[in-house]
LUMRO-138549 format. One record per residue: residue in one letter; x, y, z of N, C-alpha, C in turn; residue number from 1. Coordinates in steps of 0.001 Angstrom, whole numbers, plus 500000, padded with zeros to 6 digits. Each point is the difference from the previous one (the first is absolute). Example, Ala and Ser with C-alpha at 12.3 -4.5 7.8 and 13.67 -1.06 7.14 Angstrom:
BEGIN
<kedo a <513190 494310 507800> <499110 501190 500000> <500900 501200 500000> 1>,
<kedo s <499650 501050 499280> <500820 501190 500060> <499230 501090 500730> 2>,
//
This chain:
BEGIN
<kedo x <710643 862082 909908> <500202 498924 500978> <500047 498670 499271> 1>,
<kedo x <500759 499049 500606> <500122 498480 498946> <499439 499397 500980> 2>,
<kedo x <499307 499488 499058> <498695 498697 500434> <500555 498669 499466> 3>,
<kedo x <500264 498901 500495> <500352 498670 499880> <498605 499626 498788> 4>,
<kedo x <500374 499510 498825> <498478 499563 499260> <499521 498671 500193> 5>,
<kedo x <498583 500676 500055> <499375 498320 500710> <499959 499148 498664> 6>,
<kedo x <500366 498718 500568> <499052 499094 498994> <499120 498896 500466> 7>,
<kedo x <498992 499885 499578> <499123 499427 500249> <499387 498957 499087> 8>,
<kedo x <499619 498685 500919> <499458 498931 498955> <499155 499218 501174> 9>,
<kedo x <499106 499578 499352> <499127 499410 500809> <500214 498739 499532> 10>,
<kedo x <499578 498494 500997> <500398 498792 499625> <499116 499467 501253> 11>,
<kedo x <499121 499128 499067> <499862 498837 500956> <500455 498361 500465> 12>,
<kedo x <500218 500069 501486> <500968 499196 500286> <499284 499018 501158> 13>,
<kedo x <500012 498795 500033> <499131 499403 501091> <501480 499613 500703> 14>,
<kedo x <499281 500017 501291> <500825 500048 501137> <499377 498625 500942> 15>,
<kedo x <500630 499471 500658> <499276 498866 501198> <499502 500457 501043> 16>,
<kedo x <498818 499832 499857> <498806 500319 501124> <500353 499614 501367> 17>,
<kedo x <500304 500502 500876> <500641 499982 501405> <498613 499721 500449> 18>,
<kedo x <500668 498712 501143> <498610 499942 500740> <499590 500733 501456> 19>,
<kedo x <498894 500525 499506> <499879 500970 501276> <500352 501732 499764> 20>,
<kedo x <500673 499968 498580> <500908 501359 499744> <498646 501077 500028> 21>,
<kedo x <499756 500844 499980> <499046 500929 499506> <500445 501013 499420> 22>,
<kedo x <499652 500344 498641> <500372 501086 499152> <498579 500872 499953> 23>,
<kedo x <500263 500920 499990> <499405 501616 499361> <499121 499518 498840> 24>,
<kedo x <498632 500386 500268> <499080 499520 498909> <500041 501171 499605> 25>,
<kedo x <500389 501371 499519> <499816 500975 499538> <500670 500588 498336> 26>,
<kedo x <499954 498751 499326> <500593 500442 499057> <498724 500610 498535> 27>,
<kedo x <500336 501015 499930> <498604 500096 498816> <500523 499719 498401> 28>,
<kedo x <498933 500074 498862> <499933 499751 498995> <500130 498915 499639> 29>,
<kedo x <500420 499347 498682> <499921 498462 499713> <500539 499020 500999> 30>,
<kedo x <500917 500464 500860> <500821 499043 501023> <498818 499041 500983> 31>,
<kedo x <500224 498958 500217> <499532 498941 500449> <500144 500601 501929> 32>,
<kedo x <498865 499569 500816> <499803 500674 501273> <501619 499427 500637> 33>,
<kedo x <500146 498869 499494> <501185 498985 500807> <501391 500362 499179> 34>,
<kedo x <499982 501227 499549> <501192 499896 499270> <501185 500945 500820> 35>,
<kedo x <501254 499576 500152> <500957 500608 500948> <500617 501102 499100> 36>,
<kedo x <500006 501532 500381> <500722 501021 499105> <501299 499778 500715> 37>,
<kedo x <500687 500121 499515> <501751 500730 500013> <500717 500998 499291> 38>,
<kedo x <500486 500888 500716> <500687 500968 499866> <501374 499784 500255> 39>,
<kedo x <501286 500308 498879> <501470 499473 499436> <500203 501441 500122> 40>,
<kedo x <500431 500346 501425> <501043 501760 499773> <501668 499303 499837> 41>,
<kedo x <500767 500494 498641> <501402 499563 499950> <500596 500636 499017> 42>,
<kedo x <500508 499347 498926> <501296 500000 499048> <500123 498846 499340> 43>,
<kedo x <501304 500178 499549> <500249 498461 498733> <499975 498893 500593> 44>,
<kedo x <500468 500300 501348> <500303 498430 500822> <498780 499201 500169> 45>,
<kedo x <498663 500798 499935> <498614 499716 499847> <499545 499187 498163> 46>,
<kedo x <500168 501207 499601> <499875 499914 498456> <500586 498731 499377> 47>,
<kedo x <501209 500061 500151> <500735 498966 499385> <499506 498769 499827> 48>,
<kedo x <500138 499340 499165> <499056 498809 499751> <498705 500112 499789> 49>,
<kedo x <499461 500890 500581> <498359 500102 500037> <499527 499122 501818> 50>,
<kedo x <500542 500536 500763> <500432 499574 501704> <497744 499371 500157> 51>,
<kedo x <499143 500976 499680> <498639 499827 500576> <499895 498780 499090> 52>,
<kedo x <499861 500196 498976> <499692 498923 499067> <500327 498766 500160> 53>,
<kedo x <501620 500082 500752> <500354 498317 500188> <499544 499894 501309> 54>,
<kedo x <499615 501013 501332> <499456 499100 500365> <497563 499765 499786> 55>,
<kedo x <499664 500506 499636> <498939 499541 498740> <500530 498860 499277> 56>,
<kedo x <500510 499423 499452> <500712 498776 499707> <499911 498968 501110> 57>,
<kedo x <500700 500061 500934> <499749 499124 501387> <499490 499429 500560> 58>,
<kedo x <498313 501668 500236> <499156 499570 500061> <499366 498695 499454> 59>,
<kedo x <499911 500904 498260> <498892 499079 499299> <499904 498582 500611> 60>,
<kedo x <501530 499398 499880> <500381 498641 499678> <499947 499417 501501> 61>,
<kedo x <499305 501138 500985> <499769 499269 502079> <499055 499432 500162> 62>,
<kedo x <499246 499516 498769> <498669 499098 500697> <499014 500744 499414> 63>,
<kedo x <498970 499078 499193> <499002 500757 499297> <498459 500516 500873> 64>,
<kedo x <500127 499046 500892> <499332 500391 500930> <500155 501163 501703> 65>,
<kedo x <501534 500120 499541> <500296 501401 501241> <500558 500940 499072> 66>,
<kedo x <498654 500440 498620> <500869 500948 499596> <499230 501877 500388> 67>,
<kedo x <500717 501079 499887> <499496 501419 500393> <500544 500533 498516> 68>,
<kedo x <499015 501301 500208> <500360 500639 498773> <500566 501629 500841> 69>,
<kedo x <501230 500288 499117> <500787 501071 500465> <499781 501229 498703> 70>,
<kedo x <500053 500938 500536> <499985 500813 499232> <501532 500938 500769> 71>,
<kedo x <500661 500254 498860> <501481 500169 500129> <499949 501606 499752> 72>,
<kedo x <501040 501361 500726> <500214 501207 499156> <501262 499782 500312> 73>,
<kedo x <501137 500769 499032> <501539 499981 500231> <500360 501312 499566> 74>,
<kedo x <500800 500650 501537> <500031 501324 499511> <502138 499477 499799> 75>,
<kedo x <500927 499783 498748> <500718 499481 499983> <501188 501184 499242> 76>,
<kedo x <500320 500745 499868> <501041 501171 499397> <501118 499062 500352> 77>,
<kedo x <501130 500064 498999> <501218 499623 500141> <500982 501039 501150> 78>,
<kedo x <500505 499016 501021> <500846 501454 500975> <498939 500951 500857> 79>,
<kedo x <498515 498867 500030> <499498 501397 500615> <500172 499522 501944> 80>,
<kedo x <500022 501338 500235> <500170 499892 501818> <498350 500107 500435> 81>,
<kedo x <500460 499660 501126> <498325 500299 501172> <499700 501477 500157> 82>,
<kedo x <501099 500393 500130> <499894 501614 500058> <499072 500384 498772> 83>,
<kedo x <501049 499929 498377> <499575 500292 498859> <498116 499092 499941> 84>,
<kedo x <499873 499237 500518> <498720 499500 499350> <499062 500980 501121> 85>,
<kedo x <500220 500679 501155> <499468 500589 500536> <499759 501296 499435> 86>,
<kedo x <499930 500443 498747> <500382 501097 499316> <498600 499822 498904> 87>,
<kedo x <499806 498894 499767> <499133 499369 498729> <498865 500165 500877> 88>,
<kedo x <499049 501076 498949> <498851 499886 500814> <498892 499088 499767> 89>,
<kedo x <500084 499675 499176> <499267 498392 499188> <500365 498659 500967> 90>,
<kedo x <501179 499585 501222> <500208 499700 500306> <499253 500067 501157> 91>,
<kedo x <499948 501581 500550> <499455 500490 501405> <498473 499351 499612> 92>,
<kedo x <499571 500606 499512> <498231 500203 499111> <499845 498090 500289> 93>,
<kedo x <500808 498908 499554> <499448 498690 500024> <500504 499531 501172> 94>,
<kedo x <500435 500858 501119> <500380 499179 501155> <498517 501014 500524> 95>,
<kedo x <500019 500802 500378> <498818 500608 500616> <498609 499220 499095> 96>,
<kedo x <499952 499568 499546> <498773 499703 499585> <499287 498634 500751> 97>,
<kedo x <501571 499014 500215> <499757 498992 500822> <499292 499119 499684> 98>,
<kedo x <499917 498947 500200> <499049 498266 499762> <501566 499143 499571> 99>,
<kedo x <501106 500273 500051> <501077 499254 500007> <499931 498917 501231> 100>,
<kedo x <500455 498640 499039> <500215 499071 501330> <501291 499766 500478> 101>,
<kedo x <500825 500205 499166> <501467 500350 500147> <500822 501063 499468> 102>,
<kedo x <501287 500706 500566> <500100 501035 499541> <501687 498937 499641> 103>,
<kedo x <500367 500123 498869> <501639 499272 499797> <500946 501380 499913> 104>,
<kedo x <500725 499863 501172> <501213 501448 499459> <501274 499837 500335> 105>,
<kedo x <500393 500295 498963> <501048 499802 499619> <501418 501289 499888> 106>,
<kedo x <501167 500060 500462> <500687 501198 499978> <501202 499528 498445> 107>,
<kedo x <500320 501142 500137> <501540 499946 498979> <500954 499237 500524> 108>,
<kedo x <500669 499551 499233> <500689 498747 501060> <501505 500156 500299> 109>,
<kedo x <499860 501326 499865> <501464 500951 501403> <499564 500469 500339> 110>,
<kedo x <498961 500795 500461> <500240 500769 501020> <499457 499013 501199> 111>,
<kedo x <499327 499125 500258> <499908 499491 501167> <501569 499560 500609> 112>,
<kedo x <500815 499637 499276> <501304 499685 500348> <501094 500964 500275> 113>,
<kedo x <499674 501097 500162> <500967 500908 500345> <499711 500497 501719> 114>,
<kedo x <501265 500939 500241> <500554 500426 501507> <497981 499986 500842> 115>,
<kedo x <500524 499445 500984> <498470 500250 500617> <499277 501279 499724> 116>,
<kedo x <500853 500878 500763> <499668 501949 499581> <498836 499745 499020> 117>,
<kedo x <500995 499833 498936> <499495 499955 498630> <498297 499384 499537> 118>,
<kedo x <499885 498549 500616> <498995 499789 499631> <498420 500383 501472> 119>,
<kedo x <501092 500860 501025> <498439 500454 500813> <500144 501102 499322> 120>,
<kedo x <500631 500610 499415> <499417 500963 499254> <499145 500444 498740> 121>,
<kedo x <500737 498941 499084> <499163 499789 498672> <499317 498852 499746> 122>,
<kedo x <500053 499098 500896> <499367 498450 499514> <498584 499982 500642> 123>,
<kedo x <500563 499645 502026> <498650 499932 500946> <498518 501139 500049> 124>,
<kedo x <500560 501295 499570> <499014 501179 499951> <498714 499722 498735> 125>,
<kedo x <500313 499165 499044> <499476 499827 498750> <499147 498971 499769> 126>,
<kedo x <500749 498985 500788> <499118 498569 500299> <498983 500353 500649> 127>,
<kedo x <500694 500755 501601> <498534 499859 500675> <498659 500640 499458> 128>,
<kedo x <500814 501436 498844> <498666 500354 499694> <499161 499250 499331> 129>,
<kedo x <500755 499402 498756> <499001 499163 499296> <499533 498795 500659> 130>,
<kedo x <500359 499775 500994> <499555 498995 500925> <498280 500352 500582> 131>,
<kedo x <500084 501803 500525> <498965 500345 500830> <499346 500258 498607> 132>,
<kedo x <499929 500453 499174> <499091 500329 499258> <499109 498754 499239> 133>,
<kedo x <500867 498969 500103> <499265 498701 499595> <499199 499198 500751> 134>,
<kedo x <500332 500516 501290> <499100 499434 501151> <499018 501489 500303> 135>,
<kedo x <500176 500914 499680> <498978 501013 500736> <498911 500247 498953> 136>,
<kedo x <500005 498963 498865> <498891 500044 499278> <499360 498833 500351> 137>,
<kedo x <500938 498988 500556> <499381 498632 499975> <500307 499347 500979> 138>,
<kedo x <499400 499920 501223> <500642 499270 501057> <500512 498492 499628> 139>,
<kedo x <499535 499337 499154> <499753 498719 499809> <501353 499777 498837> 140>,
<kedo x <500586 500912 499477> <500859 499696 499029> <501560 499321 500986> 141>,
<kedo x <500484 499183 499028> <501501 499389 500917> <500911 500467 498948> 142>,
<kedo x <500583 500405 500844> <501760 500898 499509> <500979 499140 499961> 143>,
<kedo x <500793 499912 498623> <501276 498961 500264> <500827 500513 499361> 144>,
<kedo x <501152 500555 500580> <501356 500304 499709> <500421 498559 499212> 145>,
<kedo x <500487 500352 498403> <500635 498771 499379> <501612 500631 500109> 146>,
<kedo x <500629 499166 501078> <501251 499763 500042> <501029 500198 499015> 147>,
<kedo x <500749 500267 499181> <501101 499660 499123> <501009 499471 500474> 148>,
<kedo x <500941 499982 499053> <501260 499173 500280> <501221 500962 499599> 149>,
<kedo x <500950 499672 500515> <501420 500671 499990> <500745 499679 498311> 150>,
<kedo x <500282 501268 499454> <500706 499667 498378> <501058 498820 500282> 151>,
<kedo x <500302 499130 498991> <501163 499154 499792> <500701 500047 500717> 152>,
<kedo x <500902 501031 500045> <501375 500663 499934> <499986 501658 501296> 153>,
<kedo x <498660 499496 500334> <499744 501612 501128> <499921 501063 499119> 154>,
<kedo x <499745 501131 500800> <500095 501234 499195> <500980 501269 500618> 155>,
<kedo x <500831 500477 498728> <500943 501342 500307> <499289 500602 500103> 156>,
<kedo x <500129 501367 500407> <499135 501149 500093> <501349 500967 500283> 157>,
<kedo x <499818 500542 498154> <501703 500693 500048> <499730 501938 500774> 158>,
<kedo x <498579 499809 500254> <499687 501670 500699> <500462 499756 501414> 159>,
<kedo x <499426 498677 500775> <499954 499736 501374> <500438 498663 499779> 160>,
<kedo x <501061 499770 499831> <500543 498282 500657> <499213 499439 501275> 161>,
<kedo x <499859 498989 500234> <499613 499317 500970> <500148 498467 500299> 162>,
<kedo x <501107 499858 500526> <500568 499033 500272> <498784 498405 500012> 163>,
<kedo x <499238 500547 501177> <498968 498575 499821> <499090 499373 499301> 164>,
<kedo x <499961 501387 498306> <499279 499533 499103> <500511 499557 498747> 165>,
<kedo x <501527 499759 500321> <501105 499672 498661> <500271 498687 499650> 166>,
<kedo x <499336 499152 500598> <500162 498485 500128> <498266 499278 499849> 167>,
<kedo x <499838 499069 499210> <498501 499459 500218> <499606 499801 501581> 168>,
<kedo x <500466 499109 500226> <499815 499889 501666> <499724 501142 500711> 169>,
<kedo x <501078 501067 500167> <499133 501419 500353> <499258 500700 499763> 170>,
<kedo x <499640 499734 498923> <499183 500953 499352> <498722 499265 500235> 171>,
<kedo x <499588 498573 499858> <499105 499680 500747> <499720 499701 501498> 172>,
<kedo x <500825 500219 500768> <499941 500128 501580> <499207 501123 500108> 173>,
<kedo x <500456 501138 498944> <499388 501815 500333> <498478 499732 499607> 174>,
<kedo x <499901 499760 498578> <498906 499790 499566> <498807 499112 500872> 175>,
<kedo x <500300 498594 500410> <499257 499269 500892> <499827 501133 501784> 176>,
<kedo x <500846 500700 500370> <499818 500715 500775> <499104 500826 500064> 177>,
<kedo x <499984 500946 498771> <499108 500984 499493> <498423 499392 499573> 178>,
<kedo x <499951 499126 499725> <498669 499679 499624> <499168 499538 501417> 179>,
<kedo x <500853 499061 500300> <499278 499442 501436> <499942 501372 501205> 180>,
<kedo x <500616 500742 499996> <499329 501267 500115> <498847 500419 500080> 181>,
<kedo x <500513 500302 498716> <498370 501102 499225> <498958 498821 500634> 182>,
<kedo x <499748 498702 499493> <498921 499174 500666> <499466 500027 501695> 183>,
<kedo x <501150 500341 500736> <499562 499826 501497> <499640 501558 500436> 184>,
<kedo x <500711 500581 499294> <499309 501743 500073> <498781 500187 499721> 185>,
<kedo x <499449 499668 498807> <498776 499737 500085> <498936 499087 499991> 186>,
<kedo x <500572 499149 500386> <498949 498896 499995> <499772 498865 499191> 187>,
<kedo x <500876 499963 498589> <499905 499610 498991> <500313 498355 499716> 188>,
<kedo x <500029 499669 499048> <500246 498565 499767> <501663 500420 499391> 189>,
<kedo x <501239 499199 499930> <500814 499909 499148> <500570 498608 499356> 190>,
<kedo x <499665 500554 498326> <500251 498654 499603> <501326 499642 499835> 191>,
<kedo x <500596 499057 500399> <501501 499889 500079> <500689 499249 498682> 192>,
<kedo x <499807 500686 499050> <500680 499708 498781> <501461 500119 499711> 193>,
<kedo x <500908 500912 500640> <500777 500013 499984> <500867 499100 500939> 194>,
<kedo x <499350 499426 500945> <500472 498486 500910> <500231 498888 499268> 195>,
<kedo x <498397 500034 499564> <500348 499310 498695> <501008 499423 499102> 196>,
<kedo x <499841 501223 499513> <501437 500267 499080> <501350 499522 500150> 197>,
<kedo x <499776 500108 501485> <501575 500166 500527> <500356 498298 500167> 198>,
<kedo x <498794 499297 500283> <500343 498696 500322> <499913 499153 498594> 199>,
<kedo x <499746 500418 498739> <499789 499099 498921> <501873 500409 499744> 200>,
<kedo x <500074 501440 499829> <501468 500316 499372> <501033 498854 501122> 201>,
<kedo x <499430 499843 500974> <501335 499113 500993> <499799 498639 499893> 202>,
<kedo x <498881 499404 499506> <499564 498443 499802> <500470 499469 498560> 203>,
<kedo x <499968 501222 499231> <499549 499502 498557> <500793 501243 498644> 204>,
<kedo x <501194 500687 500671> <500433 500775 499196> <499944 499935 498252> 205>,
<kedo x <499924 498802 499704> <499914 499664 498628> <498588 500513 499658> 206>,
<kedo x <498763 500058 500665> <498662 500508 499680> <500218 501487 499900> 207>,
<kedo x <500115 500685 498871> <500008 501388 499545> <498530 500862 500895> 208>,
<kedo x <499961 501039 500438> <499016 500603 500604> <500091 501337 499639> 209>,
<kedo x <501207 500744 499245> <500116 500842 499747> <500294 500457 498357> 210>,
<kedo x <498964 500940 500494> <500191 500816 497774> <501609 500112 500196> 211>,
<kedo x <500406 500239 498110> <501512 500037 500022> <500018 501350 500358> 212>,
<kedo x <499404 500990 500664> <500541 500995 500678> <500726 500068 501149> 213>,
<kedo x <499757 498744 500750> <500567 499082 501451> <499221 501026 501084> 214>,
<kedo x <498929 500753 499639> <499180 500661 500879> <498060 499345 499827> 215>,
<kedo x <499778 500584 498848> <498439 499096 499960> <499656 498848 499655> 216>,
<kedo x <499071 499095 500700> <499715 498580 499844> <499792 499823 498263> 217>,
<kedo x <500841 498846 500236> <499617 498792 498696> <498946 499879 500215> 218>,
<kedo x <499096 499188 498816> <498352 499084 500247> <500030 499207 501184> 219>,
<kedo x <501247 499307 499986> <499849 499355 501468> <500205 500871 501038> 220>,
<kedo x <500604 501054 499948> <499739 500397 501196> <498388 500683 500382> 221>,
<kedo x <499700 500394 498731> <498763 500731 500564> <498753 498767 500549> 222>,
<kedo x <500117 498449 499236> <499393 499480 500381> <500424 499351 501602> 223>,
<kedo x <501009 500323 500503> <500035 499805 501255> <500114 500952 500689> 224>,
<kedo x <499397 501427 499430> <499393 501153 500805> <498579 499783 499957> 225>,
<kedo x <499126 499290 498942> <498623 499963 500252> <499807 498947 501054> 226>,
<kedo x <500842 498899 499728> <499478 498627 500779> <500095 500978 501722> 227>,
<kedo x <500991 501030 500403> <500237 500189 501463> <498647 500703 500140> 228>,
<kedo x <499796 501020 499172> <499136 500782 500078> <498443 499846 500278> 229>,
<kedo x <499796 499123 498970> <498718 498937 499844> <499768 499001 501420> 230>,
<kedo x <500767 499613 500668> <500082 499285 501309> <499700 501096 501317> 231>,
<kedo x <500895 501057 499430> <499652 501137 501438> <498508 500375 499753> 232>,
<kedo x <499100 500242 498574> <498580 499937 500479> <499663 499354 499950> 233>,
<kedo x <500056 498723 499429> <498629 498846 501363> <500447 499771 500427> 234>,
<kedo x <501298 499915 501128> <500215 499618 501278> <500032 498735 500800> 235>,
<kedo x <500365 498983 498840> <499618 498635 499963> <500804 499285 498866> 236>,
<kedo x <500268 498717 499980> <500653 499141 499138> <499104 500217 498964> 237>,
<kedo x <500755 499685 498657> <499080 499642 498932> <500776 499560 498904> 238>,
<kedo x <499475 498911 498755> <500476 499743 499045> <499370 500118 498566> 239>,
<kedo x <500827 500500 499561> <499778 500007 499048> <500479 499104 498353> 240>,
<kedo x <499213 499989 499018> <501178 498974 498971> <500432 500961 498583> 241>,
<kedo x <499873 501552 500612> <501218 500689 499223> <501179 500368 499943> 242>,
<kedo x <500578 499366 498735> <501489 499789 500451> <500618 501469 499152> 243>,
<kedo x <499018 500613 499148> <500588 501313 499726> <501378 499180 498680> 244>,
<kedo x <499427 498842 499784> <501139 499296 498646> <501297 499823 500535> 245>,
<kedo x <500170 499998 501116> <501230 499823 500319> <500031 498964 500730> 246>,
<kedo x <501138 498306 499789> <500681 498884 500500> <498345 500192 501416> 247>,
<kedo x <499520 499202 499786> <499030 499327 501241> <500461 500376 501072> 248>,
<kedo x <501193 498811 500455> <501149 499826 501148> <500145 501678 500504> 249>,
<kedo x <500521 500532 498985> <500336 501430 500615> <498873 500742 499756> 250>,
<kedo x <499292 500203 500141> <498403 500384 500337> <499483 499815 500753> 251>,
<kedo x <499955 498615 500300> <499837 499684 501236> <500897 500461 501700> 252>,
<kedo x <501149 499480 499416> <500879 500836 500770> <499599 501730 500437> 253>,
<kedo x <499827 500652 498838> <499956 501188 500665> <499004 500641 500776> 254>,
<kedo x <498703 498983 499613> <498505 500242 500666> <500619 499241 501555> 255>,
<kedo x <501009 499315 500184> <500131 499489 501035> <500309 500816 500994> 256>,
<kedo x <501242 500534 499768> <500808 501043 500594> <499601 501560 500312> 257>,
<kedo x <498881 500121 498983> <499000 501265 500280> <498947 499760 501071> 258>,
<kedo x <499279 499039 499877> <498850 499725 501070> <501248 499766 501755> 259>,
<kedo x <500883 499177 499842> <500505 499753 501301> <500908 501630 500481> 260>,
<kedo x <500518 500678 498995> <500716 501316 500639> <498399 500865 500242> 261>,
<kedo x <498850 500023 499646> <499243 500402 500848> <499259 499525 501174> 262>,
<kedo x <499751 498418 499638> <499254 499827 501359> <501348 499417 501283> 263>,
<kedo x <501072 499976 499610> <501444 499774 501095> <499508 501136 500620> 264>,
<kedo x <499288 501534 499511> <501165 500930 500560> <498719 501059 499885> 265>,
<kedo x <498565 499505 501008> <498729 500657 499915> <500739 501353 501447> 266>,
<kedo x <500098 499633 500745> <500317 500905 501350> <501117 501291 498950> 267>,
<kedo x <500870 499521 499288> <500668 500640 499498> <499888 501488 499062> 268>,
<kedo x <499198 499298 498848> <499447 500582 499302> <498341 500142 500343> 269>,
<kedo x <499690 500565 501552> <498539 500225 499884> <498778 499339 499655> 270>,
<kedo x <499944 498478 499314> <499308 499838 498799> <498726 499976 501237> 271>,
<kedo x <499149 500565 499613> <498711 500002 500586> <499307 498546 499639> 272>,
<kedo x <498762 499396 501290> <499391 498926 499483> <498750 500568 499496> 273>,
<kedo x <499463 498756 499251> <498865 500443 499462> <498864 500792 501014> 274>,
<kedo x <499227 500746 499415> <498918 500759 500581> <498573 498408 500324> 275>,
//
């Protein structure tokens, strides 16, 4: 049987203390009582750049006085599916064990974009599980579907053509479809990164967001997958003065456009208020 291989790294990351938020004091060993775990179920689109780390970066630089300590796992295989990570029992074993304060999951970034059929068959069945199993250890853990974005150029699919995923624009209509989904099916948060996406490529085409594969994020793009991401859990404005070395102006910019495509669009994407 093929098992997706985990990898794993632990990182601590301070996060901005939500007021009023309440996290899970249950974390054992050296970890601090106040420290937020997260759990990264994905692939490269995760990996790339080092996605937890920049936003741990973010954090640091949100105020020395609203800072949390995170303790990070990333289960990240190149190409791996929800299905395939449902296979990894090292995967099962750290979702059942539970004290997660967030669960980040993430799919392959076609198959949410293909014929509907297609993804209630192989996409929605997979989420929800790893959805219930992250909550049936932990009532208290929050689930967030991280969104992707549509390739460059769309995607062929020379087995099954499909007309509405051959163009960027379609291919993120399917994709934004499919995720906001999986979130209202079960309950979940979705972070809308690929909205995102969609509005820097139409404001600012000259800002590169994509590896030269014209499928996985550049540094900038991944840093304007943490900035969306990082906003959908605390649930609240915030600034930060990491620019991740890149032009201020456009740093700023992109922390702009990440915080407003989530809090524009809370009814949308689910975003739960604080506890």
């Amino acid at each position: 049987m093929y098992f997706c291989k985990m990898k794993i790294r632990s990182v601590i990351i301070a996060f901005l203390a939500l007021s009023g938020m309440v996290f899970p004091n249950n974390v054992k060993g050296e970890e601090s009582q106040d420290s937020v775990r997260v759990l990264f179920i994905g692939n490269s689109y995760t990996h790339y750049h080092d996605l937890p780390d920049m936003i741990r970066q973010l954090a640091l630089r949100a105020g020395v006085h609203e800072k949390m300590n995170i303790s990070a796992v990333s289960f990240t295989p190149g190409g791996c599916t929800l299905r395939k990570h449902l296979e990894n029992p090292e995967l099962i074993k750290a979702l059942k064990k539970g004290g997660w304060d967030f669960v980040v999951i993430q799919e392959q970034s076609t198959a949410p974009a293909m014929q509907t059929e297609s993804v209630v068959r192989n996409v929605y069945p997979y989420a929800a599980r790893l959805d219930s199993l992250a909550r049936s250890a932990d009532k208290n853990t929050r689930v967030i579907y991280y969104m992707t974005w549509g390739h460059k150029d769309g995607f062929r699919n020379p087995d099954n053509p499909y007309p509405l995923a051959m163009t960027y624009e379609g291919m993120q209509d399917r994709i934004k479809t499919s995720y906001l989904e999986m979130a209202y099916t079960t309950g979940a948060m979705c972070a809308p990164v690929g909205m995102a996406w969609k509005r820097v490529r139409e404001e600012r085409p000259y800002d590169t967001l994509y590896w030269p594969d014209r499928s996985h994020p550049s540094r900038l793009g991944t840093y304007l997958a943490a900035n969306v991401i990082y906003a959908t859990m605390l649930g609240r404005h915030y600034q930060t003065s990491w620019t991740a070395d890149f032009d201020p102006e456009l740093a700023e910019y992109i922390q702009q456009v990440a915080q407003e495509t989530v809090f524009d669009n809370r009814g949308l994407i689910n975003l739960h208020p604080a506890d």
